[in-house]
N, C-alpha and C positions, 0 to 999 in steps of 0.2 A: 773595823772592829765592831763595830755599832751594828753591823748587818749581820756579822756572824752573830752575834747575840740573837739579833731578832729572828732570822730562820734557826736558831738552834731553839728558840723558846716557840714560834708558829707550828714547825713539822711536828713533833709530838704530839698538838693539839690538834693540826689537822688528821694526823694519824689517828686519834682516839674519836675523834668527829667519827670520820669513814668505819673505823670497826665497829662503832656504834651503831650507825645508821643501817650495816648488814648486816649484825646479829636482830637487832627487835623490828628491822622493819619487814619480814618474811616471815608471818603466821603460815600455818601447813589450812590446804586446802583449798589454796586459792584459785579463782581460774586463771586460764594460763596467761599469761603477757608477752610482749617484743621483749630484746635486748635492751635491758639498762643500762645507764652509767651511772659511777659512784657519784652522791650525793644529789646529781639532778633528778635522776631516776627518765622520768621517760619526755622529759618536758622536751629533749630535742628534735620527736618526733612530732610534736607539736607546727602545723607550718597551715597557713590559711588558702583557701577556706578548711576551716575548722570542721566540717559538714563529713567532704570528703576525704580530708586524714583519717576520722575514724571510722569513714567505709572501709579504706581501704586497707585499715588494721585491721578490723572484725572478721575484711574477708579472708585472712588470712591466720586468726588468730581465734576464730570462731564467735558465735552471738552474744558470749560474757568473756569479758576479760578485763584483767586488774589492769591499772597504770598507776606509776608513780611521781606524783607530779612534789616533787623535793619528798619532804616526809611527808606527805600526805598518802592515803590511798585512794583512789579511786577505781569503782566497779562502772564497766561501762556496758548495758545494755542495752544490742540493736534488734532484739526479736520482738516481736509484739506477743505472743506468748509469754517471753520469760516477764514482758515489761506489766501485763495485765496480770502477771503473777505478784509481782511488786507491788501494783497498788492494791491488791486484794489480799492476799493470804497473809503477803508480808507488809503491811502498812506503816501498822505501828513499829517494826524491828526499823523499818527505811524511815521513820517521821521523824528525825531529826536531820537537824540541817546544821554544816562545819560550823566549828566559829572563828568567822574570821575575823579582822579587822575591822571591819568596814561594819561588819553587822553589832560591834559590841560598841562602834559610835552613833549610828545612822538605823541601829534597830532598839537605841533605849540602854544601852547592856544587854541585848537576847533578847525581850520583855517585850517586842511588837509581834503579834500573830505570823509574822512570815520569818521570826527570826529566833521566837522562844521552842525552847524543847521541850517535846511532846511531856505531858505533866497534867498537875490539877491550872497553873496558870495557865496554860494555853486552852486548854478545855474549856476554862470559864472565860476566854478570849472569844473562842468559838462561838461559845454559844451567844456571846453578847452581838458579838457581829452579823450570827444569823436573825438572832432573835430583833435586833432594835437598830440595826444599821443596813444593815441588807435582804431582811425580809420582804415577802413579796408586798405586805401593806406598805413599807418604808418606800418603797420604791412608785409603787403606784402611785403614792402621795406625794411623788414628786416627778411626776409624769409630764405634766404641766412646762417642767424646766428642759424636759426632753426636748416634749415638741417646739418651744419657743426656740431653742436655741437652731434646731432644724430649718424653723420657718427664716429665721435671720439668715441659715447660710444661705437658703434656696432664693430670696429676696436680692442679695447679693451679687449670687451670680445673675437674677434676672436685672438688675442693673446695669449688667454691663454688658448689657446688648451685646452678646458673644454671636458672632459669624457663622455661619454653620463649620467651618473649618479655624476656629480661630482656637488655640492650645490653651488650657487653662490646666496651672497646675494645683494637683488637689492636695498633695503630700500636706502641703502648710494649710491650707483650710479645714481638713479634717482632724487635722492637728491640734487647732486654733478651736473648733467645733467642742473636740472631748474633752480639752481642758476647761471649758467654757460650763461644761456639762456639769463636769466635776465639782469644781469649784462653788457652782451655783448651789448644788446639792449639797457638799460639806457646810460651803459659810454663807452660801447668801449671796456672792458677788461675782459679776464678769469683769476677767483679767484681758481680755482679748477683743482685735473689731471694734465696730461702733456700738454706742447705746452702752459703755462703760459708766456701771454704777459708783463709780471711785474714783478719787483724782489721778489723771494721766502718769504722775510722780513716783504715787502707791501701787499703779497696774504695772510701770516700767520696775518697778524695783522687784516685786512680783513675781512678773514675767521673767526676771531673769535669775531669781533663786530658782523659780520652776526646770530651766533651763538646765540647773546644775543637781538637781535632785534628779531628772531623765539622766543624765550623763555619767552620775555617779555609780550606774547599773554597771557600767563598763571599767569602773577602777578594782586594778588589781593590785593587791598589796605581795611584793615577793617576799616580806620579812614571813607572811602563811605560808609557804613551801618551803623556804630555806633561812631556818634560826634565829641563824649567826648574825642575818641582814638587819636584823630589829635592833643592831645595836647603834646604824646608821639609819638615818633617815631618807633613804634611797628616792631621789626625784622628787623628792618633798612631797609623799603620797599621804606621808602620816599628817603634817602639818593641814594640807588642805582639808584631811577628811575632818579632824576635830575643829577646822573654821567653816564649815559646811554644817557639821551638829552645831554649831553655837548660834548659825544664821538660821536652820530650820526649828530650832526649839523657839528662839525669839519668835520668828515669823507665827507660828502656827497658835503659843501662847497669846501675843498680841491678837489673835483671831479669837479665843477663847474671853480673854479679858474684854474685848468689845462687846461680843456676845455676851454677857452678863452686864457689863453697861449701859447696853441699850435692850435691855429684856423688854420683849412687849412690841418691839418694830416688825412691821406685820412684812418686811423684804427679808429680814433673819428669821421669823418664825419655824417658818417649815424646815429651816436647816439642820443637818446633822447635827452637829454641834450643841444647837440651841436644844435639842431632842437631847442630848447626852446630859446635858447643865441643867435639866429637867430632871432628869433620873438621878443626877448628883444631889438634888436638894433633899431627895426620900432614904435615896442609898448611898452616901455621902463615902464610906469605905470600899465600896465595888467601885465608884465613878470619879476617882478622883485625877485632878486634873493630868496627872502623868499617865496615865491610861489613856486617857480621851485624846492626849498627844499620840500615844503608839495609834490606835485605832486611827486618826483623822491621817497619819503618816503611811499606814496600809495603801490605800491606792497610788500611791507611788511608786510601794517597791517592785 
């Protein structure tokens, strides 16, 4: 009795799901696409590598073509003409980026340069980034941290008297090198290796938020394709991504708050950071410290 209830109260719903999702999800003029199905749309064509499924749609479906990945849409193009049209004619119509989950925890609410839509805030993101974080004096001026971190890997490996035939793997050193780089240049400090400016405790705990900031590039949320799933917590996607923003705000804050603690240490000087917490003190409304979070959070994503 109980079950007839429940499919007699489900099918209508899922019947009005489905009509819905085929009247508004088919604008006129699109390019063409593969065969659908209802509600998934094209995701079951979907199969890895990812690379060559959509060769081998395109070649068959030509150089633009829509997919529906749940209600989303997606335009995929594989010509280098239509793509150098994109970033040129059409820039601004293409400068916005979905919102998904991930980016309304792990970009601020939309609010980090790789996450906010095109506007006066990203504009004025832009220009702070180029002008005072990544311009070419910012960088020169931190040149220094280049080469040092360079001369450590090369030192390293001439340590260890490698063989002429002996394998060294580089995946984790040059790995270990850029986040070295990185880091030194945001806050001042090496998370990796020897000659760690920090205690072993602060670089392991670190090191392994870092770990989970790379890896969160790869989490997909399915409640952004299809609806209905946001009403479960599927694989506990949602759970982790909001204890992931509560470990990178702390982390990155605690970086901010030291850096104005220690104002004047000639090892944070030349840091990003401490360069931003400079401009907060003149421009105190442009630089304040939830900005400085999106912005220090940028080379991550």
């Amino acid at each position: 009795m109980e079950n007839t209830f429940l499919y007699g109260v489900l099918l209508p719903v899922l019947s009005l799901v489905i009509l819905y999702f085929f009247i508004t999800r088919e604008p006129k003029n699109l390019p063409p696409s593969p065969p659908s199905l209802p509600i998934i749309g094209h995701l079951h064509h979907l199969k890895l590598p990812l690379n060559r499924t959509l060769l081998s749609l395109s070649t068959k479906y030509g150089p633009i073509m829509t997919l529906w990945f749940g209600v989303r849409r997606f335009v995929v193009v594989s010509s280098l003409p239509l793509a150098e049209e994109c970033f040129t004619k059409n820039d601004i119509v293409l400068a916005n980026r979905p919102k998904l989950y991930i980016g309304k925890h792990l970009g601020y609410n939309y609010t980090t340069l790789s996450s906010a839509p095109y506007g006066d805030h990203w504009r004025n993101l832009r220009k702070i980034a180029t002008i005072e974080v990544l311009s070419s004096h910012r960088l020169n001026l931190l040149s220094h941290v280049r080469r040092d971190e360079i001369r450590r890997l090369m030192l390293r490996l001439a340590r260890g008297r490698f063989q002429s035939h002996h394998r060294v793997e580089l995946k984790t050193l040059f790995s270990e090198l850029t986040f070295n780089i990185m880091m030194r240049m945001i806050a001042g400090k090496r998370y990796y290796g020897e000659g760690l400016t920090i205690d072993e405790a602060e670089a392991r705990e670190a090191r392994k938020l870092i770990k989970q900031i790379v890896g969160s590039g790869g989490i997909s949320y399915v409640g952004d394709f299809l609806p209905i799933l946001k009403l479960v917590d599927y694989n506990g996607v949602k759970k982790r991504v909001v204890e992931l923003k509560e470990k990178i705000d702390a982390f990155i804050q605690g970086l901010i708050n030291e850096h104005r603690r220690k104002k004047g240490d000639p090892e944070l000087a030349d840091s990003m950071i401490s360069h931003l917490l400079h401009l907060q003190e003149s421009q105190p409304e442009d630089y304040s410290d939830f900005m400085i979070k999106g912005l220090v959070f940028r080379p991550f994503d």
